[in-house]
C-alpha positions in Angstrom: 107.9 89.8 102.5 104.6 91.7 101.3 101.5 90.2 102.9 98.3 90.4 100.5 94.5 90.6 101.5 91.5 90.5 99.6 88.3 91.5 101.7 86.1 88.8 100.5 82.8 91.1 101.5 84.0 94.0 98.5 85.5 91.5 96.6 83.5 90.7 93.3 85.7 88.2 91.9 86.0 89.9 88.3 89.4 88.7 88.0 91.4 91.7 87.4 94.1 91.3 89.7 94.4 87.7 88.8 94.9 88.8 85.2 96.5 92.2 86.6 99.4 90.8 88.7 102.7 89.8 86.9 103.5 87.2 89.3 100.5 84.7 89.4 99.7 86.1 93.3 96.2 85.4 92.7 94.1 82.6 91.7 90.1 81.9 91.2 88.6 79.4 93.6 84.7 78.7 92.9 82.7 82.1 92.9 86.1 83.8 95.0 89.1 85.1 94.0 92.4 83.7 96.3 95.9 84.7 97.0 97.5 81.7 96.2 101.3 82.4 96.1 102.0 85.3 98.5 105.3 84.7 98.9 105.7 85.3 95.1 104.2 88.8 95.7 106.7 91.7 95.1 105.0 94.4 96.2 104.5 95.9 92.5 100.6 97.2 94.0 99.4 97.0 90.4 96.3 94.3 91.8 95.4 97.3 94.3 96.0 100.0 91.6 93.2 97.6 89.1 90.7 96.3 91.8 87.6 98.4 90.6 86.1 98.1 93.9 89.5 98.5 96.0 89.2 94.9 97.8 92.9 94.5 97.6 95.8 95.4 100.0 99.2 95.0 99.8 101.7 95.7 103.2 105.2 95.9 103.1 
């Protein structure tokens, strides 16, 4: 199963990868953006291939 981090320090919570991601991985929480549903995750790397400030990393 793909793991999925955000680094909450680069992270600007624009909202890309939650509107980037086919499989609803991500979800915003306050002033954050979250990964929600991991284990729904398939490893597609479009959220790292969006995230303008490269906060996102996906591991096989």
């Amino acid at each position: 199963m793909p793991s999925v981090k955000i680094d909450q320090d680069t992270c600007n919570a624009c909202q890309t990868c939650v509107n980037t991601c086919p499989m609803g991985v991500f979800e915003p929480e306050g002033d954050k953006v979250v990964v929600a549903q991991e284990d729904q995750c398939i490893a597609c790397r479009a959220c790292e291939a969006s995230c303008p400030v490269e906060a996102i990393i996906v591991e096989d």
